[in-house]
C-alpha positions in Angstrom: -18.1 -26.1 -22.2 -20.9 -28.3 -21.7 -22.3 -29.7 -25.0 -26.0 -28.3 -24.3 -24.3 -24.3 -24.1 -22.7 -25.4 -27.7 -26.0 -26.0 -29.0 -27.2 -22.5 -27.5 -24.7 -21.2 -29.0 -26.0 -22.0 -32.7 -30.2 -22.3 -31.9 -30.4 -18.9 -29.3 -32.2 -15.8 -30.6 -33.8 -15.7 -34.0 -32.5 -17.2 -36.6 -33.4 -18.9 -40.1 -34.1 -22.5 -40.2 -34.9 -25.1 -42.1 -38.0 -27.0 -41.0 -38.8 -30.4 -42.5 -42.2 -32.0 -43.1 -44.3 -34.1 -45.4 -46.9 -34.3 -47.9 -48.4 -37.1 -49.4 -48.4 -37.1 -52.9 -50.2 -39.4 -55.4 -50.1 -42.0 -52.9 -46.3 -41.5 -51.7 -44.8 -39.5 -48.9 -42.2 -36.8 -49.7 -40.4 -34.3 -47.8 -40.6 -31.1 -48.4 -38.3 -28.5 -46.9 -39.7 -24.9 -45.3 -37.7 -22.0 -44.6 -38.6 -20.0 -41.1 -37.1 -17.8 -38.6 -36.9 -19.6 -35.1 -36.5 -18.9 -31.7 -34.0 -20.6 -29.5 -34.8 -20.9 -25.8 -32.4 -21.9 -22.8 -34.2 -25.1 -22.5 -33.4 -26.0 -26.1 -36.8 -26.2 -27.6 -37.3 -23.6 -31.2 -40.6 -21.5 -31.1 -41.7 -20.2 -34.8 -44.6 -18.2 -35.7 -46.6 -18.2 -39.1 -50.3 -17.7 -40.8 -52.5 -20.4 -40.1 -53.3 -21.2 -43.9 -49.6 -21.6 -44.6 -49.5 -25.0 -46.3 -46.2 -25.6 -43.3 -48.7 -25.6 -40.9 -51.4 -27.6 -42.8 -49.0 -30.4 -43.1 -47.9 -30.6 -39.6 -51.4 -30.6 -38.3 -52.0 -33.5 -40.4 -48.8 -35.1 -38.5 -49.0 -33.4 -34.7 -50.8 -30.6 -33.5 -54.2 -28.7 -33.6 -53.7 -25.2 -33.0 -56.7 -22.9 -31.3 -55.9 -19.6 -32.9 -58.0 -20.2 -36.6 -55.7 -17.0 -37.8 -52.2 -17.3 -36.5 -49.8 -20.1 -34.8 -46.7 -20.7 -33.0 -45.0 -23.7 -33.6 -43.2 -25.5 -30.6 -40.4 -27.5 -31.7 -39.3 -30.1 -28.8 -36.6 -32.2 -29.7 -35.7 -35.7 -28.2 -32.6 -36.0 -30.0 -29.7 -33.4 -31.0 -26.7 -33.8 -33.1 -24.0 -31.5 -32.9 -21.3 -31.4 -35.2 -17.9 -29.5 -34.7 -14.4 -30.0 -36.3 -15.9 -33.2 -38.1 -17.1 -34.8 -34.4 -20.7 -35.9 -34.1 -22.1 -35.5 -30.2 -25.4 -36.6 -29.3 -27.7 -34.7 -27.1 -30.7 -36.8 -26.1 -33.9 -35.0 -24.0 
C-alpha cells in the first residue's frame, strides 16, 4: 500500500484532532493545544470549521490567514510535510 493511502487511512472522514498554535504571552511565545473535529480529503489536506471569535482562530489569523466570513470559518490545513508512524517506523511524506 502506498504510504499516502496509509495516511488516508488515519486523516479520512471526520475525526478529532489536535491543532497546535501560539500565543504570545508576556513577551514569550507558547503553544497552546486545541481540540477540533477535522475533515480528511483524498488529497491529504484537513478542512475544520469553527466560530469566528473562537480564540483558535484569533491566533492563527495573527500567524496566516484572514478569513471573509466575520461570523464563521473553515480552516484549511495544507501540509508540506507528513510523518507516519507504524510498528515503531517513521516515513516521511513531503508535498
Amino acid at each position: 500500500m502506498a504510504l499516502e493511502d496509509k495516511i488516508l487511512e488515519v486523516i479520512k472522514g471526520p475525526k478529532l484532532s489536535a491543532i497546535g498554535t501560539v500565543i504570545e504571552e508576556s513577551g514569550q511565545i507558547l503553544p497552546v493545544v486545541r481540540y477540533m473535529i477535522t475533515m480528511g480529503r483524498d488529497d491529504l489536506i484537513l478542512t475544520a470549521f469553527t466560530s469566528a471569535s473562537s480564540r483558535k482562530v484569533s491566533q492563527i489569523e495573527k500567524n496566516v490567514k484572514n478569513p471573509e466570513d466575520p461570523k464563521y470559518v473553515a480552516i484549511r490545513f495544507v501540509p508540506s510535510l507528513i510523518e507516519y508512524y507504524s510498528k515503531g517506523q517513521v516515513k516521511i511524506w513531503k508535498n
